[in-house]
C-alpha positions in Angstrom: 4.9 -6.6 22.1 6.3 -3.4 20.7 10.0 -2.3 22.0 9.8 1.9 21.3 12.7 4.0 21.3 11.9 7.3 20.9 14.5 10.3 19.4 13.2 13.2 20.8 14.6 16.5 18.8 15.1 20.2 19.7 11.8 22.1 20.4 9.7 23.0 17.5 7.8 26.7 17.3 4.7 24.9 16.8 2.4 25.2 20.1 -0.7 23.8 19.5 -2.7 21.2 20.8 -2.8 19.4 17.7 -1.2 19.0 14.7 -3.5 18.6 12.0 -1.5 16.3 9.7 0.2 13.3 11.1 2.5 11.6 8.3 3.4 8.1 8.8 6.4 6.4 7.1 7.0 2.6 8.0 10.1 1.1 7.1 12.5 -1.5 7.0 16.2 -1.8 6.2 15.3 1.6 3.5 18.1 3.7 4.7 19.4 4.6 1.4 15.7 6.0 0.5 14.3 7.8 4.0 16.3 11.2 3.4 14.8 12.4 0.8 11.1 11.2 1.9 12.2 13.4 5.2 13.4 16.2 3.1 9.8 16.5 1.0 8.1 16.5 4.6 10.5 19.1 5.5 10.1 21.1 2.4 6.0 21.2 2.8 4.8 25.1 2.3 2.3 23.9 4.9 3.7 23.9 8.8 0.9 21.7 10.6 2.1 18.3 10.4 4.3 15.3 12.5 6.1 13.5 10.8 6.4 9.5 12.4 9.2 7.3 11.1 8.3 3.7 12.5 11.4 1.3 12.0 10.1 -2.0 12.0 13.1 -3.7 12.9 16.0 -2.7 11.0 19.0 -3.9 10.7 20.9 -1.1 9.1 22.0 2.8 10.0 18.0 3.7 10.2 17.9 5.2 13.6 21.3 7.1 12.7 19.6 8.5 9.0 16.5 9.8 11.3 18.3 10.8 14.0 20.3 13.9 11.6 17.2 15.8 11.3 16.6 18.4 13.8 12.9 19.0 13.9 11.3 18.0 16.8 7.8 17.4 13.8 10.0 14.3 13.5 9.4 11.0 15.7 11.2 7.9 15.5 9.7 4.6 16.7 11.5 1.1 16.9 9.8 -1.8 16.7 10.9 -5.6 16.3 9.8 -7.1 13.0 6.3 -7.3 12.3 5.9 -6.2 8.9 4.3 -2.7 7.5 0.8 -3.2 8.5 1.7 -3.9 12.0 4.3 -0.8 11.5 1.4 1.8 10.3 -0.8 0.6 13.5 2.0 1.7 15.9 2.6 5.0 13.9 -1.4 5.8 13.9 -1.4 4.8 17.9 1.0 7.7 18.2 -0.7 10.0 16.0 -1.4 13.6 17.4 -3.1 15.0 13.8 -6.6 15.5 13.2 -5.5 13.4 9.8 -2.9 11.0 9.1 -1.1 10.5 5.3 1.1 7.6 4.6 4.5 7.3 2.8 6.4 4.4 2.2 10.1 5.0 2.7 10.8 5.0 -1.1 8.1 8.0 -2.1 8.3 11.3 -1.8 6.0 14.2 -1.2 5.9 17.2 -3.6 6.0 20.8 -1.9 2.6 21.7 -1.5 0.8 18.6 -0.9 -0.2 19.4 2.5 -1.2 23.2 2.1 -3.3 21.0 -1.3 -5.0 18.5 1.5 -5.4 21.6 4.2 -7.4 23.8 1.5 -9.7 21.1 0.2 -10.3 19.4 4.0 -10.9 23.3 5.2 -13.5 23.6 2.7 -15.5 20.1 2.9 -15.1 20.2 6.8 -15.8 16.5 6.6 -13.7 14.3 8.9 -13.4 11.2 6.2 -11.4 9.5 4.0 -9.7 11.3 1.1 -7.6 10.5 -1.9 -5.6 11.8 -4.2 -3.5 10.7 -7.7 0.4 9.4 -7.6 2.7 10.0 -10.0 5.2 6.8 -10.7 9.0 7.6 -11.3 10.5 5.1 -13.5 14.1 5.9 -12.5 15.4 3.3 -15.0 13.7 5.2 -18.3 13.5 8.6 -16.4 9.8 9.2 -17.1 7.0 10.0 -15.3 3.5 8.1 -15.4 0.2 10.0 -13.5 -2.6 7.8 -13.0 -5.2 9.9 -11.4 -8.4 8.5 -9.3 -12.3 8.9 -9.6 -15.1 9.9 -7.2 -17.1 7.2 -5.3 -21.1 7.8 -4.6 -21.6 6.7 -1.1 -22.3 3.8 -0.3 -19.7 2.7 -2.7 -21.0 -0.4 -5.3 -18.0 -2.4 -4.0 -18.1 -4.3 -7.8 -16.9 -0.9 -8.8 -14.3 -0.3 -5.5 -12.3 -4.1 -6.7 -11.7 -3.0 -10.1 -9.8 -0.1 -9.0 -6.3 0.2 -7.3 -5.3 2.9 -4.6 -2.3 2.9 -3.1 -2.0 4.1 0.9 0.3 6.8 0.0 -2.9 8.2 -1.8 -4.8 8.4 1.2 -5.5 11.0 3.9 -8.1 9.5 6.8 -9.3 11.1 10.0 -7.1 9.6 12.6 -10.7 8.6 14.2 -11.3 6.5 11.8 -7.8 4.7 11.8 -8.3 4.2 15.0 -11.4 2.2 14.5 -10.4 0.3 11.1 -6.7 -0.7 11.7 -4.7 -2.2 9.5 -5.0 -6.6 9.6 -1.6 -7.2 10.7 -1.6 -10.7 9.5 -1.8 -9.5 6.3 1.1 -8.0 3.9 -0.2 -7.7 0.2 -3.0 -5.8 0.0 -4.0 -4.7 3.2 -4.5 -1.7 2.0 -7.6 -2.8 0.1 -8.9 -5.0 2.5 -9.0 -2.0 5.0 -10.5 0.2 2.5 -13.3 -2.1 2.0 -13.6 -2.2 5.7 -13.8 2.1 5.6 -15.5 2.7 2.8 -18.6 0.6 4.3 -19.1 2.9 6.8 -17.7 6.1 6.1 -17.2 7.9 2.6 -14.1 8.0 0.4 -13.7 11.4 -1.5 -11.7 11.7 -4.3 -9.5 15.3 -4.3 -8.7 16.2 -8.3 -5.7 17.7 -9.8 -3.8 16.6 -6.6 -0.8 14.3 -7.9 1.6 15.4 -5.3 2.7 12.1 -3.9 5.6 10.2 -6.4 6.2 6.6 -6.1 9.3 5.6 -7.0 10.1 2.5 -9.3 13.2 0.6 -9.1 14.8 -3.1 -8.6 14.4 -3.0 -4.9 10.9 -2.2 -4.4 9.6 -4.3 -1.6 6.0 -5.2 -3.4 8.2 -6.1 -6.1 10.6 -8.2 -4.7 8.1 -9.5 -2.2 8.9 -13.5 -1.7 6.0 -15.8 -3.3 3.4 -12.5 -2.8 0.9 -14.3 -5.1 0.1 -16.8 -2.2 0.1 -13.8 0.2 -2.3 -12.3 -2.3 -4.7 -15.4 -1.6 -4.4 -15.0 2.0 -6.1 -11.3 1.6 -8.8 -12.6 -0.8 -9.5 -15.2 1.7 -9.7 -12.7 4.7 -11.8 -10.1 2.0 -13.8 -12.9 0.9 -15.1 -14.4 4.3 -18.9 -14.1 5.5 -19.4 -10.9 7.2 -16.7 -8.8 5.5 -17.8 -6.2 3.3 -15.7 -7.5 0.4 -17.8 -10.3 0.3 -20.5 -8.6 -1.7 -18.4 -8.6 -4.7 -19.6 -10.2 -7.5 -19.5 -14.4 -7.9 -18.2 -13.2 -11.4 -15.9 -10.8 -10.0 -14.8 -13.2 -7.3 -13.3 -15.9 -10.1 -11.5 -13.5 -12.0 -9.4 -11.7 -9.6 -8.8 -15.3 -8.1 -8.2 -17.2 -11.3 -5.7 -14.4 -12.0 -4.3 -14.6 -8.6 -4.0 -18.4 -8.8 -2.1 -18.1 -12.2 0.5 -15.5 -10.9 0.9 -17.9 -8.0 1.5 -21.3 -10.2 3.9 -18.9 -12.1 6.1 -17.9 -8.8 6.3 -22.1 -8.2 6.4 -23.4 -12.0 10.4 -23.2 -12.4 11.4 -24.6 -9.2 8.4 -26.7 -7.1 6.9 -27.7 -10.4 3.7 -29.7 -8.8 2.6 -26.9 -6.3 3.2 -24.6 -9.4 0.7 -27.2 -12.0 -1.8 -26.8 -8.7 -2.0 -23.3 -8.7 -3.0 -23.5 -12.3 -5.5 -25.7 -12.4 -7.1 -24.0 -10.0 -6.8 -21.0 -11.6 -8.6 -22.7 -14.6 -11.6 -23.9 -12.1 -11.8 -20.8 -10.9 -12.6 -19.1 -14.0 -12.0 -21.3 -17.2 -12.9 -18.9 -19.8 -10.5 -16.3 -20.3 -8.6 -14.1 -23.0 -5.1 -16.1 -21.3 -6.7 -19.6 -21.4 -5.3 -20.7 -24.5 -2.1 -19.5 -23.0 -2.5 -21.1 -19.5 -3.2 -24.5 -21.3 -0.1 -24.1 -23.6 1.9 -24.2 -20.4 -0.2 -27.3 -18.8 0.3 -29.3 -22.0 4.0 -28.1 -22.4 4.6 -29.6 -17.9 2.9 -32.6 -18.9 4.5 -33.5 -22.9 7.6 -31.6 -22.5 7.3 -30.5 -26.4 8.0 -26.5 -25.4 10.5 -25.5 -23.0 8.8 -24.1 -19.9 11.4 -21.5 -19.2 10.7 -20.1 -22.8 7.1 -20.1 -22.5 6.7 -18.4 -18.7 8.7 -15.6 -20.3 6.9 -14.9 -23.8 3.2 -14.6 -22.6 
């Protein structure tokens, strides 16, 4: 059960009956990062939006960072600890928009991302899925890296849909549609796949060019990154995507092995420097699963180097 406490702000000048863009932000113990993902909302040249910061039980000054901004656009919603996919389901129950983006506390929005999604939604007057680019901030090297998307015929050839990577910040949905295909909230690496495959089976997914206007940023404390043994969370997902009657299942046998065999390895790599066994299981698995591979040479150097001890393991996990 969800506790809520909701910060009501001063009155906004926006009287409609709906706002057309509902942004959802969940987050946990990110402080230090939600101002200036608030400030890009606040800075959109577009008016039409709510922004919904759902704090999935934080420990630190959250509620106080949210609470600063006077805009009565901006909702906060407590929550005890249930993770991010449980987190975005509570923000899209309180969603008033036509459409709903998502943010993760650490990204920001560029200025005209929403007038960018208004324009292009205006003119397809389709109520589906859309998606844009992301632009990654290294703030280590101070560099920029875009990596843009591609269009989807519809019905989408999901061997095509697994190969690619789209990140939630990317996507704008009709809030109908959320509504219907909720995020799995037993899952926590790659959920946003598994609900795409769950959309896209139903309902197209339109790709929006030359819209990059959504930064991820890239640093040591990046939740995906720091995620505790995600590789096994990772399996959880493919299990879920993989199961009779989901449409994820239609991938490819072929397909199916490598994206496990390469799950599998990155698993026995989390476990191989400090529960050794469970580590040497993940990779022979990973082996079954799909034995001929451009890393095979590399994933038997490290079986041979557990079992003979002629290499030191350490040395060889790092230099692949």
């Amino acid at each position: 059960m969800y506790v809520l406490i909701m910060i009501n702000f001063t009155e906004s000048n926006l009287n409609k009956e709906y706002m057309q863009f509902s942004i959802i932000i969940p987050t946990y113990n990110r402080a230090v990062f939600l101002p200036k993902a608030i400030e890009s909302v606040l800075a959109q040249t577009y008016l039409d939006w709510e922004l919904i910061v759902v704090d999935d039980g934080s420990t630190d000054n959250t509620k106080d960072v949210v609470a600063k901004y006077s805009d009565s656009r901006i909702r906060y919603i407590y929550q005890e600890n249930a993770e991010r996919s449980a987190a975005r389901n509570n923000g899209i129950a309180h969603a008033s928009g036509e459409y709903v983006c998502f943010m993760d506390s650490d990204n920001y929005m560029l200025p005209d991302r929403l007038e960018k999604l208004s324009s292009y939604i205006e003119k397809e007057r389709k109520q589906v899925c859309y998606y844009t680019g992301i632009e990654y901030l290294d703030e280590k090297n101070g560099c920029t890296k875009l990596k843009e998307g591609k269009s989807y015929n519809f019905p989408i050839d999901v061997n095509v849909l697994i190969q690619d990577i789209i990140a939630t910040p990317q996507i704008c949905c009709a809030t109908k549609i959320l509504r219907k295909h909720q995020f799995n909230p037993h899952l926590s690496i790659g959920e946003d796949m598994e609900l795409l495959f769950r959309i896209t089976s139903e309902f197209p997914l339109i790709y929006i060019q030359n819209q990059a206007t959504v930064v991820e940023v890239e640093h040591e404390g990046r939740s995906v990154a720091n995620h505790s043994k995600s590789s096994e969370k990772q399996l959880k997902t493919l299990k879920v995507m993989f199961s009779k009657g989901h449409p994820a299942n239609g991938v490819s046998r072929r397909q199916k092995r490598w994206l496990l065999s390469a799950v599998l390895f990155n698993a026995s790599r989390d476990y191989l420097m400090d529960r050794e066994s469970v580590g040497v299981k993940y990779l022979l698995k990973s082996l079954v699963a799909k034995p001929m591979q451009k890393n095979t040479k590399y994933k038997l150097n490290i079986l041979f180097s557990f079992f003979c001890r002629k290499h030191k393991l350490k040395e060889l996990l790092s230099n692949e």
